[in-house]
C-alpha positions as CSV (number, residue, x, y, z in Angstrom):
1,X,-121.2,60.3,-263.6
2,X,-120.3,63.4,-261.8
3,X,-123.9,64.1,-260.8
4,X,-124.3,60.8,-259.2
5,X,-121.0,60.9,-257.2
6,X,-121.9,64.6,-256.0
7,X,-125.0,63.2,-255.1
8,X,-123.8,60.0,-253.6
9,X,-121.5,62.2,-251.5
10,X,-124.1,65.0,-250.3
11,X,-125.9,61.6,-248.8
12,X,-123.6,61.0,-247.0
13,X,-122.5,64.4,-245.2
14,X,-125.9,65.1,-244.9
15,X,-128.4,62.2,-244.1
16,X,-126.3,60.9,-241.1
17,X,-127.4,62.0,-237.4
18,X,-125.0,63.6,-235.6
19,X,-122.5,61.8,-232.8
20,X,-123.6,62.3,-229.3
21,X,-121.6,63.4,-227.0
22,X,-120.3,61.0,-224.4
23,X,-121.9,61.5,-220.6
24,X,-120.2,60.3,-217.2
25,X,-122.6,58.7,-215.3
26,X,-121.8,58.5,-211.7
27,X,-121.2,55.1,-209.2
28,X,-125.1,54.9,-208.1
29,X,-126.3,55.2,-211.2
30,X,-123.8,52.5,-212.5
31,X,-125.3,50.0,-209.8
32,X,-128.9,51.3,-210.3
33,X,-128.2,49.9,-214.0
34,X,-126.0,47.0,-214.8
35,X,-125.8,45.9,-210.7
36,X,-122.9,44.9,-208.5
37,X,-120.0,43.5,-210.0
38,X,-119.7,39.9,-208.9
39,X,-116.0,38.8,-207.4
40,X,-114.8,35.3,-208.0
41,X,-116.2,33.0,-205.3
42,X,-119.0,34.9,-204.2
43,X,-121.2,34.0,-206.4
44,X,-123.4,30.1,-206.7
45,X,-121.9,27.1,-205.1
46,X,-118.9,29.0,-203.8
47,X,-121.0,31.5,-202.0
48,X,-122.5,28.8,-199.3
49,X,-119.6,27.1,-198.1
50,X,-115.9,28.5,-196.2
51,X,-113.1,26.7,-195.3
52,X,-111.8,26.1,-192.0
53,X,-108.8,28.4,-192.4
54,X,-110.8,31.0,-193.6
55,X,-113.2,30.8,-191.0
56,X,-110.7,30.6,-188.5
57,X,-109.4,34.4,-189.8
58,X,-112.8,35.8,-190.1
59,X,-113.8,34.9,-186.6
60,X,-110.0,35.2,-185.1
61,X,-110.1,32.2,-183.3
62,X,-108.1,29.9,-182.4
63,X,-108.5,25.9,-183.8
64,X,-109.4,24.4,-180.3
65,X,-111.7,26.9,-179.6
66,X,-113.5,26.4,-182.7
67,X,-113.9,22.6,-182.3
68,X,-115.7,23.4,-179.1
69,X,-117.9,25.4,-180.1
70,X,-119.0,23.4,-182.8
71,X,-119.3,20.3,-180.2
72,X,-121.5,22.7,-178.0
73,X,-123.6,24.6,-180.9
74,X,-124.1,20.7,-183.0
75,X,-122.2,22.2,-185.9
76,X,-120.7,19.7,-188.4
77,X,-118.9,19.8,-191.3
78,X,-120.7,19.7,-194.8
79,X,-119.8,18.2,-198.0
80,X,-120.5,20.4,-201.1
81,X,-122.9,19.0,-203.9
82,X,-120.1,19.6,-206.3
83,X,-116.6,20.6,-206.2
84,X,-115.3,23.9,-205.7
85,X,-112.9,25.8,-206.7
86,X,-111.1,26.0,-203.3
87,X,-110.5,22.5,-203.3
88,X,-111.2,19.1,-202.4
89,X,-108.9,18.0,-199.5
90,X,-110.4,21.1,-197.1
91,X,-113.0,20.9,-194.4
92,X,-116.1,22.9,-195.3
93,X,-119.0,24.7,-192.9
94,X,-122.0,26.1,-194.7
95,X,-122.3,30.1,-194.4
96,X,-125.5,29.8,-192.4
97,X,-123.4,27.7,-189.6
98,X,-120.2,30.0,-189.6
99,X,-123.1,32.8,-188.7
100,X,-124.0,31.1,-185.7
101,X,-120.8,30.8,-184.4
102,X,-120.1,34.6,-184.5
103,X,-123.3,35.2,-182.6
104,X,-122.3,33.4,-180.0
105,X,-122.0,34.6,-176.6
106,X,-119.5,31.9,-175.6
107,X,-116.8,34.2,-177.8
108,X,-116.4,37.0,-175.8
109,X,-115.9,34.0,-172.5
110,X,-113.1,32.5,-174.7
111,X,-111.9,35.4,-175.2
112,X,-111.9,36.5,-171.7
113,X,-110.5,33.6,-170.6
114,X,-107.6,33.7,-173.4
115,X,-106.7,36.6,-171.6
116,X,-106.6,35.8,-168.1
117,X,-104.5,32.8,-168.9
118,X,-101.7,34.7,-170.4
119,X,-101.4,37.3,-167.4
120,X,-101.5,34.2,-165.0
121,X,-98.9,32.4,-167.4
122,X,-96.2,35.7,-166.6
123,X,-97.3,35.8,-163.4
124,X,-95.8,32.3,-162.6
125,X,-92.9,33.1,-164.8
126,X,-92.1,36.0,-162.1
127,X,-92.6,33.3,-159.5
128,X,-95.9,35.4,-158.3
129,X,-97.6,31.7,-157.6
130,X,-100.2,34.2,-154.9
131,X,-100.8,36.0,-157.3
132,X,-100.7,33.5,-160.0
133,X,-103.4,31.4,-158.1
134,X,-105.6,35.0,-157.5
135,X,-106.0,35.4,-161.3
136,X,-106.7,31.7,-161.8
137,X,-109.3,31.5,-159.2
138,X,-111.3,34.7,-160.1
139,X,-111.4,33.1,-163.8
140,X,-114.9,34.0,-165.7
141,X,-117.6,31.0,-165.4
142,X,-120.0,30.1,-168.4
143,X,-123.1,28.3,-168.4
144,X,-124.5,26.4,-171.4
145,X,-128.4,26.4,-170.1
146,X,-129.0,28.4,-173.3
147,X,-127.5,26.0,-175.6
148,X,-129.3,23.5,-174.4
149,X,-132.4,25.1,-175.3
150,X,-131.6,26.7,-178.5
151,X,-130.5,23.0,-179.5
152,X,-133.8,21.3,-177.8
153,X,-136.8,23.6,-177.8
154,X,-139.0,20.9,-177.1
155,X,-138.8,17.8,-173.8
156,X,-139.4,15.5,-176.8
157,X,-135.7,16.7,-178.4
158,X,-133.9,16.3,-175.2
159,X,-135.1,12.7,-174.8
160,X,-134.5,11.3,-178.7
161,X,-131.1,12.6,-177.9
162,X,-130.8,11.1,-174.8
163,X,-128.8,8.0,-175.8
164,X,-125.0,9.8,-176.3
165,X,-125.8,11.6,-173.3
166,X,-126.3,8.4,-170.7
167,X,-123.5,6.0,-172.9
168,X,-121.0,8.8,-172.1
169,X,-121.9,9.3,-168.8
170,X,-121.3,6.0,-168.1
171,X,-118.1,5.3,-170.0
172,X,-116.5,8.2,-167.9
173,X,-117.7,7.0,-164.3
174,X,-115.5,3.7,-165.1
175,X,-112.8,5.9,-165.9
176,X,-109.9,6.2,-163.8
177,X,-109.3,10.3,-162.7
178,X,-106.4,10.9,-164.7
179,X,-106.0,13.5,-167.1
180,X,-108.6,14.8,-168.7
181,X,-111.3,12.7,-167.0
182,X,-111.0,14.7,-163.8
183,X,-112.3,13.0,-160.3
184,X,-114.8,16.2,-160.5
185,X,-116.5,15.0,-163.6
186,X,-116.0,11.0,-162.9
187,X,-118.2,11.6,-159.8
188,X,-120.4,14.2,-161.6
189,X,-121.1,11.3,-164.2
190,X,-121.7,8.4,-161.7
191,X,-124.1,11.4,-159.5
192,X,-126.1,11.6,-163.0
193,X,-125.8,7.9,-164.0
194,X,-127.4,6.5,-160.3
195,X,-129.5,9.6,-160.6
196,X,-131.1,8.1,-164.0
197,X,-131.1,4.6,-162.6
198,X,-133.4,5.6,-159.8
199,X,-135.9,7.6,-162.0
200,X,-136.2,4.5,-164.3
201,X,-136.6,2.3,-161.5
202,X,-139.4,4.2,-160.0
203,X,-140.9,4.7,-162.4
204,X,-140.9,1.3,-164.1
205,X,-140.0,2.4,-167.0
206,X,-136.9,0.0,-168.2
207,X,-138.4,-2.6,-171.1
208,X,-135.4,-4.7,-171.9
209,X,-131.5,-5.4,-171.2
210,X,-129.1,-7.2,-173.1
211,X,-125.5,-8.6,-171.2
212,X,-122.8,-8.5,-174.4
213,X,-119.2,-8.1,-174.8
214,X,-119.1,-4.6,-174.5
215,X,-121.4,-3.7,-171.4
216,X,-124.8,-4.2,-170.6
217,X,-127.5,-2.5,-173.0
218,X,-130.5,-1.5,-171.7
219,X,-133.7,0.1,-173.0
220,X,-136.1,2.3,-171.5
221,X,-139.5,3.7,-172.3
222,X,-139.8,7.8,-171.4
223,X,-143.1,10.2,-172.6
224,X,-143.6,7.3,-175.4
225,X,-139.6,7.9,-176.3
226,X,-137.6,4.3,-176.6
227,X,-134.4,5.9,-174.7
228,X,-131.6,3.2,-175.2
229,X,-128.0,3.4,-173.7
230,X,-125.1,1.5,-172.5
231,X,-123.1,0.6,-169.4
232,X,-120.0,-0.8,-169.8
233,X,-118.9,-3.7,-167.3
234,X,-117.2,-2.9,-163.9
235,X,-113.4,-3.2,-164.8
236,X,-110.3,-1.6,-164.4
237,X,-110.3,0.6,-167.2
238,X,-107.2,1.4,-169.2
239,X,-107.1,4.4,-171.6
240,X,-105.8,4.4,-175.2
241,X,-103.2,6.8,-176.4
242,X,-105.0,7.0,-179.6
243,X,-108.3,8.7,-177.9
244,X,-108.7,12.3,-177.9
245,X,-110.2,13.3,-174.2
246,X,-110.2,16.9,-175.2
247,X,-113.1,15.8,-177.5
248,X,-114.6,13.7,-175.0
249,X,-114.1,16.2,-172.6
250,X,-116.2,18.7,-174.4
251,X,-119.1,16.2,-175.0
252,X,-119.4,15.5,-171.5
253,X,-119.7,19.0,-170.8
254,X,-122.6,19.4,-172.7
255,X,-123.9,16.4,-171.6
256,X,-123.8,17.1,-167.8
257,X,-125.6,19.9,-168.5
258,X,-128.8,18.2,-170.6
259,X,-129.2,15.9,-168.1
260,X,-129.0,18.7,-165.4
261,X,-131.5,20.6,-167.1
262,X,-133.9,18.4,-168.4
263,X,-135.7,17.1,-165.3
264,X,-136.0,20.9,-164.4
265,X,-137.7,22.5,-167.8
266,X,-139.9,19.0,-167.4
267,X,-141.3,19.0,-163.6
268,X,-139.7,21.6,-161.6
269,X,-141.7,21.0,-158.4
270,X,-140.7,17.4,-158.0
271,X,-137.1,17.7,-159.4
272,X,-137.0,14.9,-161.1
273,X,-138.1,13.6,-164.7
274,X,-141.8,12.1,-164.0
275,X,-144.7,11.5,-166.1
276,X,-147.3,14.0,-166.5
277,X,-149.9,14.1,-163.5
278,X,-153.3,13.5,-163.8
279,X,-156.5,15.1,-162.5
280,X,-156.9,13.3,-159.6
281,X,-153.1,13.4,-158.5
282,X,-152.4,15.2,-155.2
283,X,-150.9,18.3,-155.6
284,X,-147.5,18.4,-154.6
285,X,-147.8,21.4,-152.5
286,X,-150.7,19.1,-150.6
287,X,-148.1,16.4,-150.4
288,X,-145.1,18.4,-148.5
289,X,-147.8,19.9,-145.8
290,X,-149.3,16.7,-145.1
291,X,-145.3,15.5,-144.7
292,X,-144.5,18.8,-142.4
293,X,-147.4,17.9,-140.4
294,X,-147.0,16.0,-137.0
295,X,-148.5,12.2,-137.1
296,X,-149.7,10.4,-133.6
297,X,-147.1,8.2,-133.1
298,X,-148.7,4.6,-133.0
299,X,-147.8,0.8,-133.3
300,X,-146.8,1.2,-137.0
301,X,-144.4,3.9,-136.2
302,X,-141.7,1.1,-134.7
303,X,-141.4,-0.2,-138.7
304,X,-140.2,3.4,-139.7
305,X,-136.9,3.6,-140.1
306,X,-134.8,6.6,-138.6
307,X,-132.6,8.6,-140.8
308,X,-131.1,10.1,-137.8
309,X,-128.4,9.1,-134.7
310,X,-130.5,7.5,-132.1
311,X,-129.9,7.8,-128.4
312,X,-129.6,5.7,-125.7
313,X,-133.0,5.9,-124.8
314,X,-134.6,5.1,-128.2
315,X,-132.4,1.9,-128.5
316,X,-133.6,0.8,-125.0
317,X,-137.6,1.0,-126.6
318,X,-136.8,-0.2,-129.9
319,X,-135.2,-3.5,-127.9
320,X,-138.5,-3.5,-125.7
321,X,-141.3,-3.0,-128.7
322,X,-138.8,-5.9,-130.4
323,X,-139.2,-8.3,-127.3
324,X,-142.9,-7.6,-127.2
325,X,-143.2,-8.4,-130.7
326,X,-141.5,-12.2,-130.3
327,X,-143.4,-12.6,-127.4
């Protein structure tokens, strides 16, 4: 009994290995190993989408500026494939989206502007209106020629999306100038509008109309695109307190400046949307010299009309060539 406990005991002191001693391993190697240690939220599903308040911290801006740039840049809000953890009654913007928006130039002109607005705001508090006015005048301008093109790359684009562009146009030349709806951008829209109307009517290019209640619809056919839009009817227009024209406002500025741009990135000689011209079209450059150049003046020339004030003694030979002409 005693031999076989001794030698149960010597077993065990002896066949055991020994303990190792315990070893610090530093941060590096810790990541190198097991990885980065995942928070809550950053991770799967929760990782794509931010809400709008948080977005609204992360990019310091303010909730007006942000719906505008949105409306400018396209950018929409998304609905998650499955609920998160944030909530359900919260606007979502995928990650990808929110990236965007911090690239853009247009921040730092917000920004800018922001800031000039508050100097101009104490100076008219100090009842400084000259120098008020100064500040207001020498405010920073922006252009969105770039937007237009990072949102249509191609003429095809610009023309599929053509339809908001003309309908909105049109609503806001009926307008009255009131507001929002400036008399600046009422007679940019109806400049645009007739603008459009001649193009299609030169160019034949209107397939249908339709007279309804709400305006007439009509339906034109440009580079093979069916562009359709609508002009409301000619009355006195009366606008709704429920209608947001901050929105509409915004729209129309990036709509002004598609239809601005698009007949230039198209034909820039001509100025004007047009189709594309074929091998045996004059040049355009061949066109304005043979205009330039002076034409014998012969019995055609007294069914020209004259753009210009005539004088006495051009009335006195239209009257005669008139008379000769009934005789």
């Amino acid at each position: 009994m005693g031999k076989a406990g001794g030698g149960k005991r010597a077993k065990r002191g002896g066949g055991g290995a020994a303990p190792r001693a315990s070893v610090k391993v530093g941060s590096k190697t810790r990541l190198s190993r097991f990885g980065k240690i995942s928070r809550k939220g950053e991770t799967g599903i929760n990782s794509a989408f931010l809400t709008r308040s948080a977005i609204l911290r992360r990019l310091q801006l303010t909730l007006k500026d942000f719906r505008r740039l949105c409306i400018l840049k396209g950018i929409y809000p998304r609905d998650p494939p499955k609920a998160l953890s944030r909530g359900k009654d919260k606007v979502y913007y995928a990650v990808k989206d929110v990236a965007r928006v911090a690239h853009e130039p247009l921040l730092r002109e917000f920004r800018q502007f922001k800031t000039l607005m508050t100097k101009v705001r104490r100076s008219a508090n100090r009842a400084e209106v000259g120098d008020a006015r100064r500040r207001y005048e020498t405010a920073p301008r922006y252009t969105l020629h770039h937007l237009v093109k990072e949102r249509y790359p191609k003429f095809g684009d610009a023309l599929a999306d053509l339809d908001d562009a003309l309908s909105l146009c049109s609503l806001l030349a009926t307008l009255p100038a009131t507001g929002r709806a400036s008399r600046d951008r009422t007679e940019t829209c109806g400049a645009l509008l007739s603008a459009w109307a001649n193009y299609v009517a030169r160019e034949r290019a209107l397939t249908a109309a339709f007279v309804s209640v709400r305006g007439v619809y009509c339906r034109a056919v440009v580079e093979g695109v069916d562009v359709t839009w609508l002009v409301p009817h000619a009355f006195a227009q009366q606008i709704p307190r429920d209608v947001d024209l901050r929105v509409m406002a915004t729209f129309a500025e990036f709509y002004e400046c598609l239809l601005k741009s698009a007949p230039r990135s198209r034909r820039p000689e001509r100025g004007g949307l047009s189709r594309t011209r074929g091998a045996g079209a004059e040049r355009p450059e061949a066109s304005e010299e043979r205009a330039r150049a002076p034409r014998p003046r012969g019995e055609d020339d007294r069914f020209v009309p004259r753009t210009g004030p005539r004088t006495s003694g051009e009335s006195t030979e239209r009257k005669r060539r008139a008379s000769r002409v009934l005789e």
